[in-house]
N, C-alpha and C positions, 0 to 999 in steps of 0.2 A: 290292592292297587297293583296292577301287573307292570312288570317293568319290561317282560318280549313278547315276542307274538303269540297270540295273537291280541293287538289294542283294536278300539273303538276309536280311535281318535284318527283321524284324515283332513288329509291339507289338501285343497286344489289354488293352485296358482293359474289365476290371471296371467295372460302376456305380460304386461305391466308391473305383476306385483312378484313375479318368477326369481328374478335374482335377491329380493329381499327373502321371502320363502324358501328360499335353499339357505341364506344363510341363519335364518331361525330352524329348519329343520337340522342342520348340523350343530345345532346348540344341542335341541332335545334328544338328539342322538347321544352324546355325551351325558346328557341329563338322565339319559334312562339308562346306561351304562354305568355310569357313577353309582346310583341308586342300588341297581340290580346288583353291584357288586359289596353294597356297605350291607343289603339284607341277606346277603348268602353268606357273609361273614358272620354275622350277629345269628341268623337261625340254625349253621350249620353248628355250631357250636352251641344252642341251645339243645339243640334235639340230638345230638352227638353225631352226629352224620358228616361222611368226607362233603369237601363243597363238589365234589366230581357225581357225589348220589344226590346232592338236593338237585345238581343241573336235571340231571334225568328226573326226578321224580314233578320237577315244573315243567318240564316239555310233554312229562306223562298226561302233567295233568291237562295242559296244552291243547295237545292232541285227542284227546278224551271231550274238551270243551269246544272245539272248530267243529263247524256243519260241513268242512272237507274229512277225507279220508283220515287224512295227517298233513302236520305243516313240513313244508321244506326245509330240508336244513338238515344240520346231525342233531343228532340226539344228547349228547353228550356235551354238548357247547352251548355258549349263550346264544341267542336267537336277534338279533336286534329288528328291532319292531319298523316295517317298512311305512311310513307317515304320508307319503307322497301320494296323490291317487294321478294315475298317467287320462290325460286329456288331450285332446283334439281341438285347436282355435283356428276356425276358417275364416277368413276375411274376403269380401266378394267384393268386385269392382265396382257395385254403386255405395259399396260403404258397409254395405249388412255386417254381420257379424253371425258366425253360431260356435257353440260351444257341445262338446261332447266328449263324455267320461265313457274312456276305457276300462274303467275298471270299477267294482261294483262300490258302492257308500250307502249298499242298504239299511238304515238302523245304524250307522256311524255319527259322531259326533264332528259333523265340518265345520271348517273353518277355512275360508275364502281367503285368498289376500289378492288384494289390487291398491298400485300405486299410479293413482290416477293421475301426478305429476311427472312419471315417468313419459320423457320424449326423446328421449332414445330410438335408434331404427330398432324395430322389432323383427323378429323373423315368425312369419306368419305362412299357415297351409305348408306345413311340414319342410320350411325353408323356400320356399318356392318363392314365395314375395316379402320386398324386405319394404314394411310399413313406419312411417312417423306417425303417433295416433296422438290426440288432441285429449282434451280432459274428456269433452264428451263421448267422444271413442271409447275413452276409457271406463265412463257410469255406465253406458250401452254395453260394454263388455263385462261390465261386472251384474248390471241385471240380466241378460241373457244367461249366464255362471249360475245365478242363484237360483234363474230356474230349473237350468238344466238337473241343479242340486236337489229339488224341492222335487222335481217330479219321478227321479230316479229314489227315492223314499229314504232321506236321512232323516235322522230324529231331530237333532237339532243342529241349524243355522248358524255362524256366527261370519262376523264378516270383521278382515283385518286390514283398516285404510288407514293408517297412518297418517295419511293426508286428508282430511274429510274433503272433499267435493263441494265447492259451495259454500263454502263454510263464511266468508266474508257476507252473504248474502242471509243475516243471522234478523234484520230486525226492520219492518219498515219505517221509511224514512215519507213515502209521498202512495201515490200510485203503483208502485212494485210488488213484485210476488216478495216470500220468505220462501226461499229454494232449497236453503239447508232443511227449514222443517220439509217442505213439498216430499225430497229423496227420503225422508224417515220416515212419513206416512211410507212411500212406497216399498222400504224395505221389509217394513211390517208387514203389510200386503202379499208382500212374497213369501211371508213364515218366516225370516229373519228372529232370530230369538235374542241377538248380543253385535251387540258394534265393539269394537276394540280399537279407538284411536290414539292419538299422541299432541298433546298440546294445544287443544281444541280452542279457535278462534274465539269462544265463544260462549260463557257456561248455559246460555241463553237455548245455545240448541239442544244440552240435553234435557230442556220442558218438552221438547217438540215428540217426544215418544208416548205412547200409550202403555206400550205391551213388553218390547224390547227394550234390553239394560244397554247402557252404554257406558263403557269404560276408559276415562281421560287419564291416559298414562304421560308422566315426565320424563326427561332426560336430564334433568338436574344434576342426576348422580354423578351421569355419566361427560355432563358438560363438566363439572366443578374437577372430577379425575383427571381431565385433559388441561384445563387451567391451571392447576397446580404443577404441572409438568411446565409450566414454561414461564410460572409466575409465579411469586412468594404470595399465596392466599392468607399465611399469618401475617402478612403487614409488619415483621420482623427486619426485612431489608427493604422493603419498598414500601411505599402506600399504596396502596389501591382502592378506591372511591367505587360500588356500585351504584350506574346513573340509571335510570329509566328512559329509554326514547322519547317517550308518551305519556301521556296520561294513562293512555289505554293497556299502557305494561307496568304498571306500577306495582298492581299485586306480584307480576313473577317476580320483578328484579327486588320486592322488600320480600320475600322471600329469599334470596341468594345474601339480602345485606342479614337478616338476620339467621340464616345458618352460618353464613359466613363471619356473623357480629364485624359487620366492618358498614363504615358509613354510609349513605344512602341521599344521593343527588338526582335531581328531575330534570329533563330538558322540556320547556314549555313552546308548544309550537301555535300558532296562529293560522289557520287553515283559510282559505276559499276553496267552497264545497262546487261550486260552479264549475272549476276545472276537472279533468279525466285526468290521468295521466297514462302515458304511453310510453315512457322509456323512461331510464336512471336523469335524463336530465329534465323532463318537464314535469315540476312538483306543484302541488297547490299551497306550497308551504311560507307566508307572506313574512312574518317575521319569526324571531326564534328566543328566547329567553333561558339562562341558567338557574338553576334554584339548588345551591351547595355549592362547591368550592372542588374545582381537579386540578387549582395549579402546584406541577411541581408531582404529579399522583398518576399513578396507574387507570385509568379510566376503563371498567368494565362493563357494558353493556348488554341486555339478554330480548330477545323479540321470539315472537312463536313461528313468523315467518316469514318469508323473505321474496319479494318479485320481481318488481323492478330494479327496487335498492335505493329510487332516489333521495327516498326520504333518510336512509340511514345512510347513505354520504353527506348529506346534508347534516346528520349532527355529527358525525366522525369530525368531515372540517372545523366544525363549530367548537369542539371537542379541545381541538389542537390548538384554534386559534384563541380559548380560554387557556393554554397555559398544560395540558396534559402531556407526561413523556410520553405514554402509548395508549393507545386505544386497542382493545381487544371486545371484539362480539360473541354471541353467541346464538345461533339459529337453530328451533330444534327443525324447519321446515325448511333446508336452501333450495328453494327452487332456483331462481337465477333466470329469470325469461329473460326474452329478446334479448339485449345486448350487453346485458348486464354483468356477466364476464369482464367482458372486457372495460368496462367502466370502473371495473374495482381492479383490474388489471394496473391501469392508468393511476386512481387512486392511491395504489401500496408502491407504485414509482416514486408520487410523488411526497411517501410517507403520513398521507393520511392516517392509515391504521397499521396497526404490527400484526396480527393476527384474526382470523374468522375462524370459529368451533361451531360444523354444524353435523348432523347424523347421517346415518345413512339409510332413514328411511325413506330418504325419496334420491332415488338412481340419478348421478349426474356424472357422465365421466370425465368431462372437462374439469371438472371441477377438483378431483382427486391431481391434477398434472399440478395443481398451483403452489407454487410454495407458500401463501400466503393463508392455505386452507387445511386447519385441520377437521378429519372426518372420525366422531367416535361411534363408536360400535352400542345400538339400542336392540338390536337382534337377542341379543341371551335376555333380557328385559321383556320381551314379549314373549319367547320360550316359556318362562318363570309364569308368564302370565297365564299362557295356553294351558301347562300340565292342571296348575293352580284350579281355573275355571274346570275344566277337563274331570277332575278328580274332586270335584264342589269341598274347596279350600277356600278358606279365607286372602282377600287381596290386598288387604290394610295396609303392612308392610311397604307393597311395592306401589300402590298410590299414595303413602306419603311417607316418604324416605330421606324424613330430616333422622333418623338415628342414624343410618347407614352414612350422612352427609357429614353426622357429629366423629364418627369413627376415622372417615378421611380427613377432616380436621386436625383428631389427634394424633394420627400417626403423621400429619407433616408436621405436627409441631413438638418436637420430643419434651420441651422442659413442661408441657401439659402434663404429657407421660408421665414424669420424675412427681410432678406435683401431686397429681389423681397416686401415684402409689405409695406416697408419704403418707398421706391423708387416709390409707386404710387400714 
């Protein structure tokens, strides 16, 4: 496994997906640093050699394995592996889009990332036009990417959306297409060989593949890290109750109740499917039902994603008005469309909720100004993922990471500690 250059392994960032992709690429940079230094500890001392002769003798070999002359750099130092491939994104004034790689990914192992949530101004055609781009903008840019990928001769495809695309649109209901499956046929179609998403709407959409693997990564770890920072998760000074929004979130949040072995309450909603909605306040939500007990309790709440919001102010109130001191959420997707900001703005005035935990895999900068928001960090998490895939390693661990959840556990709760070291 090489830990400097020259690697196989290449990112090309989407417009969209550019600031999450930089900050996974400075994970992996640290990660192949790390590494490079625990094996030149452990071999220099096997083979008796200063670590100053094993540097040179892996730059020898280095240089010896590039179809260049020689790699850049000194000889005598580590090399850190450049991951970025530099790109070109034109945007033309009836909409088109093209993409173009400056730099070669022949026989590389890519890995695309696009954050199709991202609506942010982008700065597009080398700063010259500063663009707001829609989600479709953004599958349009990321298939245009893929081929640009495909035709410039990588070996293998993968694509890193955080946000799948479509993804609500998982199952027919009447007359409608199924659009989540529609874009997986297509990414197959393009040679797509791996999807790398995050908290998929849906486990429905990953039947919709033939050929390409698809990988549904969590942020649990890294929600329950941030919760315990601002909440007694051993229910030691507080209660805390996890409730479910939904029906349709039930499995996440009896996951959090049973890593977290704390109770598990339901909100029951009553819907009219006839309504759209359009903003945080027009819900189709008719009446509302509790099923467990938050008076007097920490009320914790977990959803995959977030858009309008109206329906999670609508149980936040419901929440408070059964009897809860605080309401705290958890979003691994905040988008936050239309106006939605400011509706939860309005909402933490009027002490609705005490706090919102959501990631940063989808760019929102308003969103970072709030105090009412915190942002944890899934970037080293899809790092872990990439080298993992990258280096054909097993992903077990980090797709189901009740051990890692059991270990934060025990270290908030020291007399566990005291107990588990009796007992050996």
């Amino acid at each position: 496994m090489p830990y400097t250059e020259p690697t196989s392994l290449a990112i090309v960032a989407c417009p969209g997906g550019e600031s999450f992709a930089n900050e996974v690429i400075t994970h992996l940079k640290h990660m192949y640093k790390h590494r490079f230094t625990l094996k030149n500890d452990v071999v220099s001392k096997r083979y008796e050699l200063t670590k100053e002769e094993l540097v040179q003798q892996i730059n020898l070999q280095n240089d010896l394995q590039t179809s260049d002359l020689c790699i850049r750099g000194a000889t005598d130092r580590y090399r850190p592996p450049v991951f970025k491939v530099n790109a070109r994104f034109t945007y033309f004034a009836n909409g088109e889009v093209k993409t173009e790689l400056l730099d070669t990914v022949r026989g590389k192992d890519v890995f695309i990332f696009q954050d199709v949530e991202n609506h942010e101004v982008l700065s597009l055609n080398g700063g010259a036009n500063k663009v707001r781009m829609t989600v479709n903008d953004h599958v349009m840019s990321l298939l245009v990417t893929i081929d640009a990928v495909r035709i410039a001769g990588a070996e293998k495809i993968t694509l890193v959306v955080p946000a799948y695309p479509y993804a609500r649109q998982h199952k027919r209901k009447g007359r409608e297409g199924l659009t989540a499956s529609l874009l997986g046929h297509i990414y197959e179609m393009q040679g797509v060989n791996r999807i790398i998403t995050l908290d998929l709407h849906s486990r429905e959409i990953v039947n919709a593949f033939s050929s390409a693997n698809l990988d549904n990564l969590h942020a649990s770890y890294q929600i329950i890290r941030e919760l315990g920072k601002i909440v007694d998760i051993t229910g030691k000074t507080e209660d805390l109750v996890i409730v479910s929004p939904d029906t349709g979130a039930i499995d996440r949040n009896k996951f959090y109740a049973s890593g977290l072995k704390l109770p598990l309450a339901m909100i029951y909603k009553e819907r009219d499917y006839s309504i759209v909605t359009q903003d945080a306040h027009s819900t189709n939500i008719k009446s509302v039902k509790l099923l467990g007990d938050v008076k007097g309790k920490v009320a914790f709440l977990a959803d995959d994603m977030l858009g309008t919001g109206g329906t999670l102010l609508k149980a936040m109130g419901f929440l408070k008005e059964q009897g809860a001191t605080k309401v705290i959420c958890a979003i691994s997707l905040p988008f936050f469309t239309g106006n939605a900001i400011e509706e939860f703005d309005e909402a933490y005035k009027n002490g609705l909720f005490y706090r919102i935990i959501g990631t940063n895999a989808v760019y929102h900068e308003e969103l970072l100004k709030r105090e009412w928001y915190i942002s944890t960090d899934v970037s080293g998490l899809f790092a872990n993922v990439i080298t993992r895939i990258h280096y054909n390693q097993s992903l077990s661990e980090l797709l189901d990471n009740r051990n890692i959840i059991e270990k934060v556990l025990k270290n908030a709760n020291p007399e566990q500690k005291i107990e588990d070291k009796s007992s050996n």
